[in-house]
Backbone as a chain_set.jsonl record, in Angstrom:
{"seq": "XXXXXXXXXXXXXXXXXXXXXXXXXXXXXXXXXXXXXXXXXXXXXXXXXXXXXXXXXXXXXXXXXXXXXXXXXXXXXXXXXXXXXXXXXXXXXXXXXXXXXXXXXXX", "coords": {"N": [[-48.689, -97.311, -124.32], [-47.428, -95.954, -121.584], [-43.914, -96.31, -120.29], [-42.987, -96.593, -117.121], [-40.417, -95.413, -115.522], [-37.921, -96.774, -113.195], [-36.834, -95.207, -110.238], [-34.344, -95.088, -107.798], [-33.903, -95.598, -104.211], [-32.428, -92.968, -102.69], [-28.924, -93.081, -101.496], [-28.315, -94.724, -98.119], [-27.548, -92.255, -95.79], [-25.327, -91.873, -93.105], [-26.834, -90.551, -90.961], [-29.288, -91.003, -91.375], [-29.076, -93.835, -91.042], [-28.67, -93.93, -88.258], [-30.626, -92.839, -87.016], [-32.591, -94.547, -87.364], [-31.822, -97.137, -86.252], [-31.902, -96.369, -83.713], [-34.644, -95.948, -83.361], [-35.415, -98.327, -83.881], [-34.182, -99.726, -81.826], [-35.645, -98.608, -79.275], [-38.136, -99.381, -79.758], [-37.353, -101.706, -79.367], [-36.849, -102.331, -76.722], [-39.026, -100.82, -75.866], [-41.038, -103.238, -75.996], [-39.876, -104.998, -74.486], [-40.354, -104.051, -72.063], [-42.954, -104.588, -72.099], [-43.267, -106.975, -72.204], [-42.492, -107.948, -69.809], [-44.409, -106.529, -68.479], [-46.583, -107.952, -68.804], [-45.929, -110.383, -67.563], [-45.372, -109.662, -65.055], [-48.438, -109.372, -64.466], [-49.791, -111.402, -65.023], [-48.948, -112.998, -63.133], [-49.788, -112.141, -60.994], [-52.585, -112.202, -61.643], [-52.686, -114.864, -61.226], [-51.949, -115.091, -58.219], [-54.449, -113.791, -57.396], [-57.379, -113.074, -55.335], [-60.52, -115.056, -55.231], [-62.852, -113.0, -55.455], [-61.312, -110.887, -56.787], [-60.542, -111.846, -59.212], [-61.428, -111.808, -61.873], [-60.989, -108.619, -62.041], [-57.917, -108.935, -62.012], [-57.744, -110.165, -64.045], [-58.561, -108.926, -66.544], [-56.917, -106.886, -66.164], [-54.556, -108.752, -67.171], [-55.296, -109.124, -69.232], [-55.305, -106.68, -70.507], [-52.555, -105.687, -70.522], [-51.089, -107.808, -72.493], [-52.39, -107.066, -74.931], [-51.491, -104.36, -75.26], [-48.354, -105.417, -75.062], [-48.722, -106.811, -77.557], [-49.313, -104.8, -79.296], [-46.887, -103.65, -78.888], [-45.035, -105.192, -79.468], [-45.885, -105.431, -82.505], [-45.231, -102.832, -83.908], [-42.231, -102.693, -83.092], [-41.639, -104.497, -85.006], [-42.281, -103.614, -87.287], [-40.653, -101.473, -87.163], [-37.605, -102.866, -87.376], [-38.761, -103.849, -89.552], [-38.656, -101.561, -91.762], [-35.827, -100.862, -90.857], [-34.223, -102.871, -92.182], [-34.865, -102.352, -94.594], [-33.967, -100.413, -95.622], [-31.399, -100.887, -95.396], [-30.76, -102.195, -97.356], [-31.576, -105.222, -96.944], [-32.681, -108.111, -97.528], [-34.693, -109.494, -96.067], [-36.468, -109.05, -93.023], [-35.889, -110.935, -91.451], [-32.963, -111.785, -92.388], [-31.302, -109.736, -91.394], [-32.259, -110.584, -88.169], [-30.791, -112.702, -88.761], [-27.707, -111.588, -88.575], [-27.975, -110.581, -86.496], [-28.076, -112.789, -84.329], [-25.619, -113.483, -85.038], [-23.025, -112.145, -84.705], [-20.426, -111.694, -85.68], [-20.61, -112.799, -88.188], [-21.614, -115.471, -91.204], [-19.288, -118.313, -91.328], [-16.342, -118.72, -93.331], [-15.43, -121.554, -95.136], [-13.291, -121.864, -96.584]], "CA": [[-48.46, -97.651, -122.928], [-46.64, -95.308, -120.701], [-43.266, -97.013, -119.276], [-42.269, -95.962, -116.052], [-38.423, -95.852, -114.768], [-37.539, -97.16, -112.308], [-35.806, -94.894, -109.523], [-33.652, -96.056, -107.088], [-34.154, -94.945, -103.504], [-31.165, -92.527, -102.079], [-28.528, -93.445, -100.428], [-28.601, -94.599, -96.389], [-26.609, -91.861, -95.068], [-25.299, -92.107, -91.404], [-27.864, -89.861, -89.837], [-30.689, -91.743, -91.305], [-29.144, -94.95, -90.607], [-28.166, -93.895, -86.427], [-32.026, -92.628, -86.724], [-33.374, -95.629, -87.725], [-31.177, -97.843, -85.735], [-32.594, -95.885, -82.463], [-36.214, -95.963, -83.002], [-35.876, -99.851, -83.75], [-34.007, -100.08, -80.231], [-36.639, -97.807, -78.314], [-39.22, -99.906, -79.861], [-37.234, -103.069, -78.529], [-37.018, -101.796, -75.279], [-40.498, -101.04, -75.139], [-41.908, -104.165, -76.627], [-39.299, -105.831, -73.979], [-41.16, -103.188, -70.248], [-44.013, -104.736, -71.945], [-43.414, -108.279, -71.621], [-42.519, -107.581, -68.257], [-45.595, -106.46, -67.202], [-47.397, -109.425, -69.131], [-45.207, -111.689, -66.855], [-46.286, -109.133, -63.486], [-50.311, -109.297, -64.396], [-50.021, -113.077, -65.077], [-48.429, -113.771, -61.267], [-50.817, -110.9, -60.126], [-54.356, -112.173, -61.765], [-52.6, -116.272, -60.393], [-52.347, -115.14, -57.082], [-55.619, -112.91, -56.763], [-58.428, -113.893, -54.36], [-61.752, -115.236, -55.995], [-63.129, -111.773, -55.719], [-60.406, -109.957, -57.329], [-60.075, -112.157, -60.386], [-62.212, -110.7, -62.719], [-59.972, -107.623, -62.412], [-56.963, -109.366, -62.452], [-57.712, -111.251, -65.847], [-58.805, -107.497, -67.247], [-55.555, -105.818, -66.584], [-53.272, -109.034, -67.557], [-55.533, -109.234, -70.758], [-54.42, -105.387, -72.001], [-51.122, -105.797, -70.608], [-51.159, -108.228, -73.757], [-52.96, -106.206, -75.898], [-50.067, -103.695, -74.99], [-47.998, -105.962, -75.54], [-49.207, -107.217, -79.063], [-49.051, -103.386, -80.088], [-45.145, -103.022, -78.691], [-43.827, -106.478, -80.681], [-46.362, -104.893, -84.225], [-44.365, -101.518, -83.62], [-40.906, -103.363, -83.456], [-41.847, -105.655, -86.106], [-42.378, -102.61, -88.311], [-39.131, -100.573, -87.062], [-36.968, -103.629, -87.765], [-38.65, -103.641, -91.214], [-37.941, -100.478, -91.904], [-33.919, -101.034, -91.043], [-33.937, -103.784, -92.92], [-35.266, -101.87, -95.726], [-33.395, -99.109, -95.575], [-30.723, -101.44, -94.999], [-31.366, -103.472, -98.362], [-31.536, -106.506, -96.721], [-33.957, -108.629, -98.533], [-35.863, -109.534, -95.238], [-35.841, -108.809, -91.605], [-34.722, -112.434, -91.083], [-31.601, -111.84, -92.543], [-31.471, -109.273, -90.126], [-31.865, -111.366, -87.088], [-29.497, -113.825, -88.75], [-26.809, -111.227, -88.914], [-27.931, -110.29, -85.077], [-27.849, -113.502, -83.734], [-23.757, -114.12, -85.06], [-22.29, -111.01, -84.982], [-19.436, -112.43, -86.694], [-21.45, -113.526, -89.89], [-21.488, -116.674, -91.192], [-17.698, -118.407, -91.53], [-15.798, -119.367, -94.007], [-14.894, -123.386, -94.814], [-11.746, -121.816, -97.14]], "C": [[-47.208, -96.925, -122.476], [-45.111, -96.103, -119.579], [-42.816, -95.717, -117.937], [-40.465, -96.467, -115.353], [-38.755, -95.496, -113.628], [-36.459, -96.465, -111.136], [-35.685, -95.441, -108.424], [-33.94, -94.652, -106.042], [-32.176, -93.937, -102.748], [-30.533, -93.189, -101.368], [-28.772, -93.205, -98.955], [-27.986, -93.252, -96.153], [-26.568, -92.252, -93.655], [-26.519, -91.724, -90.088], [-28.819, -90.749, -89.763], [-30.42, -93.419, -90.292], [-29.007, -95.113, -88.771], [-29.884, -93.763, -86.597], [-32.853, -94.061, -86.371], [-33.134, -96.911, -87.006], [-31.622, -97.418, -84.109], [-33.839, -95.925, -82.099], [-36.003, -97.796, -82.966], [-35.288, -100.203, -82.498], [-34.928, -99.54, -79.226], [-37.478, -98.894, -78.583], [-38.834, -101.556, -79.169], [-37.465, -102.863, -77.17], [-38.43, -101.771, -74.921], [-41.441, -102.166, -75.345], [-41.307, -105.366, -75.024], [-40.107, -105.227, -72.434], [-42.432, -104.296, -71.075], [-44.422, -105.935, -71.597], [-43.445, -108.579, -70.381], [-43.808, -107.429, -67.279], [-46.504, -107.441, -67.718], [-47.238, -110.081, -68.177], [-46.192, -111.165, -65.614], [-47.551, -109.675, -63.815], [-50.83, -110.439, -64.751], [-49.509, -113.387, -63.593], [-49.347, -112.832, -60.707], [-52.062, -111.799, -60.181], [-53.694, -114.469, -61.087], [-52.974, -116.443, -58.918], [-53.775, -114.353, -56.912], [-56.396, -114.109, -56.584], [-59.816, -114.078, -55.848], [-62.242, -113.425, -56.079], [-62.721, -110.476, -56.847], [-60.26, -110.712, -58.867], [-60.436, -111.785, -61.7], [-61.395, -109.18, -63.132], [-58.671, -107.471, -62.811], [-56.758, -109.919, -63.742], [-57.966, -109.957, -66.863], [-57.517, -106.895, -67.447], [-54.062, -106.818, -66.956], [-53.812, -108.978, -69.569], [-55.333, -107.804, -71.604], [-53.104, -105.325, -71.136], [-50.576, -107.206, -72.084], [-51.339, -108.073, -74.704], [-51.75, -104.778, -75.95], [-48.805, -104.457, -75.502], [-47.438, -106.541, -76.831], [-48.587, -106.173, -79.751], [-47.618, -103.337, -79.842], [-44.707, -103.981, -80.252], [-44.459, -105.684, -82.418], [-45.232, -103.929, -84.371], [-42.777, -101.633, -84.058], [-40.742, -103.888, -84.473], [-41.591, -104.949, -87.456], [-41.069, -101.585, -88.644], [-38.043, -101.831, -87.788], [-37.081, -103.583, -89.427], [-38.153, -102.985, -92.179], [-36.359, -100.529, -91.945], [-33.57, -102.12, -92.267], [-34.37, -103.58, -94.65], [-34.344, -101.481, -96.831], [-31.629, -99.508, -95.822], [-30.218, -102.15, -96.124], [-31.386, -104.771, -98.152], [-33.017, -107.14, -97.254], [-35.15, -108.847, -97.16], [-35.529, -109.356, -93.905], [-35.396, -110.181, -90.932], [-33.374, -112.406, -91.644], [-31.089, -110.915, -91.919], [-31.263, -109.697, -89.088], [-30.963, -112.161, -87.516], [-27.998, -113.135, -88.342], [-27.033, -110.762, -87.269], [-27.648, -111.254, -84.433], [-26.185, -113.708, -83.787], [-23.316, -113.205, -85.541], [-21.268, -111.04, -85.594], [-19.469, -113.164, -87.992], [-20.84, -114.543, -89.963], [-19.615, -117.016, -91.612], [-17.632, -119.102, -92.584], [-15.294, -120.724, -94.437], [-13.576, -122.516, -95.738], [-10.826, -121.17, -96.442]], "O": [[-46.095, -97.222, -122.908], [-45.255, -96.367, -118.385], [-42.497, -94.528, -117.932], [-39.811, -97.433, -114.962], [-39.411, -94.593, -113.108], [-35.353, -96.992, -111.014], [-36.543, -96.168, -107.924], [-34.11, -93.47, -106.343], [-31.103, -94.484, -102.492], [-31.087, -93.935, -100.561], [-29.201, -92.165, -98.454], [-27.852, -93.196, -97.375], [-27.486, -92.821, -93.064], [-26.885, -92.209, -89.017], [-29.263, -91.272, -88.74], [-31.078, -93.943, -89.393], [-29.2, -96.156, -88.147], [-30.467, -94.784, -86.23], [-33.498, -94.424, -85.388], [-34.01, -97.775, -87.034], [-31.634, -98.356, -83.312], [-34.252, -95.941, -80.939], [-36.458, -98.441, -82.021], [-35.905, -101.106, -81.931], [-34.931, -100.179, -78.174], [-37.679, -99.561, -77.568], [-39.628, -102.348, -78.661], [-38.44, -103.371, -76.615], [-38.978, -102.411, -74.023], [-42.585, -102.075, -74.901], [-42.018, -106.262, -74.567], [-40.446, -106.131, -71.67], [-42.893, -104.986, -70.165], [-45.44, -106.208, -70.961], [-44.256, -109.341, -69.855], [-44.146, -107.82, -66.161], [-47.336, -107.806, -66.887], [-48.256, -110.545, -67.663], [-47.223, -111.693, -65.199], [-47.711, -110.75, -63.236], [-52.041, -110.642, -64.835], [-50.055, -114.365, -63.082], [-49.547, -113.09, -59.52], [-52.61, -112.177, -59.145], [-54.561, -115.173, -60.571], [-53.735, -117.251, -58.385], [-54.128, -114.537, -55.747], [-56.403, -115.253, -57.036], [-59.948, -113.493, -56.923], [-61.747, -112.76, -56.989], [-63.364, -109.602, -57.428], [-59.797, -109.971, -59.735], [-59.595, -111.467, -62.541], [-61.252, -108.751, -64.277], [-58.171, -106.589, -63.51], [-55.692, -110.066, -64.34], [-57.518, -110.062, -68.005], [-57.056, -106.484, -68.512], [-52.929, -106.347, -67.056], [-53.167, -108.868, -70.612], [-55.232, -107.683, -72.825], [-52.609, -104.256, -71.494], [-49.388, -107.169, -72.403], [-50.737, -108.669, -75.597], [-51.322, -104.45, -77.057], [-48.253, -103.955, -76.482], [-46.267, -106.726, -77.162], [-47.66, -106.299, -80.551], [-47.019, -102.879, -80.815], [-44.326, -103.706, -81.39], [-43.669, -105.439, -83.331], [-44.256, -104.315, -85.014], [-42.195, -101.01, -84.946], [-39.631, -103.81, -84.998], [-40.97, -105.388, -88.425], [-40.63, -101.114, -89.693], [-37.703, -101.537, -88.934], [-36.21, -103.409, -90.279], [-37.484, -103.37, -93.137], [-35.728, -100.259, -92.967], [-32.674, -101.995, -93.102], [-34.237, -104.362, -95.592], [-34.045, -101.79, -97.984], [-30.79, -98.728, -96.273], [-29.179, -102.779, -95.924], [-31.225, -105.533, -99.105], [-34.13, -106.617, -97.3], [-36.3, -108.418, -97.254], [-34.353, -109.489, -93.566], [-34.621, -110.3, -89.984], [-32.622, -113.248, -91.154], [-29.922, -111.256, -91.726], [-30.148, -109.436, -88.637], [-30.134, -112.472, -86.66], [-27.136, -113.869, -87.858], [-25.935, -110.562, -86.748], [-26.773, -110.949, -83.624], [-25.54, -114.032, -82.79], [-23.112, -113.174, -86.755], [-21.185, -110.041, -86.308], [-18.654, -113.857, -88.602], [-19.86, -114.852, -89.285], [-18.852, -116.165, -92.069], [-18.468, -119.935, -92.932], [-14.354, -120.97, -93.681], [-12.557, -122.806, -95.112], [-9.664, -121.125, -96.845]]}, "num_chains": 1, "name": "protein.A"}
């Protein structure tokens, strides 16, 4: 039986890490226009006339489907940083986003 070793992935450098740190903000950004227009094509297909609703419920249902695809996209960039990052998961990630000041000290 053949062992295999174990290599270790290169270091982050800066470039990669500004890289990687830019696509996962583009992808926020766009996951964030997309909610946006969820919100528009939900007050759009509310107010449309009987006639119109049918079309209105079409274009809020792939502004969701749009949607869906932005947050997967993000979901995946984040992963990626958090990889790359060695953070064990992209929740420790958001933990360290939510309190920019990491957790405190009691000593």
């Amino acid at each position: 039986m053949a062992h295999r070793r174990k290599t270790r992935a290169p270091p982050m450098t800066e470039d990669t890490q500004a890289w990687l740190m830019d696509e996962a903000v583009d992808a926020y950004v766009e996951w964030r226009e997309e909610c946006a227009t969820v919100r528009d094509a939900y007050e759009r297909w509310g107010r449309a006339m009987a006639g119109d609703c049918g079309s209105a419920f079409a274009a809020y249902w792939a502004a969701v489907d749009r949607e869906e695809r932005a947050a997967d996209i993000y979901a995946e960039r984040m992963g990626r940083l958090a990889a790359a990052c060695s953070l064990r998961s992209p929740v420790a990630l958001n933990a360290s986003v939510r309190d920019p000041d990491g957790p405190t000290s009691s000593t």
